[in-house]
C-alpha positions, 0 to 999 in steps of 0.5 A, a space after each residue: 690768426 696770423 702765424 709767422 715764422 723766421 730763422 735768426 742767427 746767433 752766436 751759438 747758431 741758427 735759431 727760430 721764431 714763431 709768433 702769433 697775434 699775442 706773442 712768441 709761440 715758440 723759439 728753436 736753438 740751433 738744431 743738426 737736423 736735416 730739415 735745418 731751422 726753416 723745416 723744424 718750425 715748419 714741422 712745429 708751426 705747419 700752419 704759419 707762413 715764413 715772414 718778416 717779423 713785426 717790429 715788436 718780434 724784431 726788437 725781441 730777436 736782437 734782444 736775444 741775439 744780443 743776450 746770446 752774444 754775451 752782449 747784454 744782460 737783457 732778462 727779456 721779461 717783458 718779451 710778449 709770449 703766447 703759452 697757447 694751452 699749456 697747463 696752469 702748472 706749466 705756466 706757473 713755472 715758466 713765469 717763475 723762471 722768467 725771474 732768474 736773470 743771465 748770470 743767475 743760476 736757481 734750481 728744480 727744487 728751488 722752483 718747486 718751493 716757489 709755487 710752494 710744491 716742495 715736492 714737485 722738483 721733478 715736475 718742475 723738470 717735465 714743465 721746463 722740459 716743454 718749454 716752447 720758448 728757451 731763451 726767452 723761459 731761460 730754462 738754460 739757468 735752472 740746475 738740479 740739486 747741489 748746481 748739478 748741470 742735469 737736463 736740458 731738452 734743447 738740440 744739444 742737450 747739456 752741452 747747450 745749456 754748458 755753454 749758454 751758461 759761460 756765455 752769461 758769465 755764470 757760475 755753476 757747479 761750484 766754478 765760475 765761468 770761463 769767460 
């Protein structure tokens, strides 16, 4: 199996790609750590090779950093991913955030009733919390109970997910956008 891996710039900053035979295997946010993006997906993906994308990886890279620019409201559902062996549970809540679009906002608890686990809110957050693809899994949009902006495991926590948020004109926490 082929691993590739390659850095892309965004409007919030350096992000990464892995990708294998069957899809995205993992997507970086910017990072302040000193090995920069190139030694995180090394750390992350050691057994891949820094290449240039195929066409299919290419074409989902601008979809994102367009998506990130504000330029578009692409929801990306269609971005082939490989979850490798994530659990079933894991999977279920990843292909449900998929559905929420940029600009929408749903939450931990709404997710759970979904898969029809009304309890599993916090589940739901430990699933989205090892999500191997944000952006593409907008983890970004889901929001704790009342649109309360909790948790976000990406390298700038919360204010990341803040301003991945105004960058696709939601509303959140009872307010609208800024811009």
């Amino acid at each position: 199996m082929t691993l590739g891996m390659t850095g892309f710039h965004t409007a919030i900053g350096e992000c990464g790609v892995a990708w294998g035979d069957d899809g995205i295997r993992s997507v970086m946010l910017p990072s302040h750590s000193e090995l920069g993006i190139a030694g995180e997906l090394r750390k992350r993906h050691g057994d891949g090779e820094p290449l240039p994308p195929p066409s299919p990886i290419q074409q989902a890279i601008d979809r994102m950093v367009r998506l990130l620019a504000g330029e578009s409201a692409d929801d990306l559902r269609d971005v082939a991913i490989d979850f490798g062996e994530a659990s079933d549970f894991s999977r279920q809540v990843w292909e449900i955030t998929r559905t929420v679009g940029p600009g929408e906002t749903t939450t931990y608890g709404e997710i759970a009733r979904q898969l029809g686990q009304p309890h599993a809110a916090r589940e739901v957050g430990q699933a989205l919390g090892r999500n191997p693809v944000p952006i593409i899994v907008p983890c970004h949009r889901v929001l704790g109970a009342g649109g309360k902006l909790v948790g976000f495991s990406a390298p700038g926590g919360v204010h990341t997910k803040i301003r991945m948020l105004h960058i696709e004109g939601a509303a959140f926490e009872g307010q609208p956008a800024l811009f």
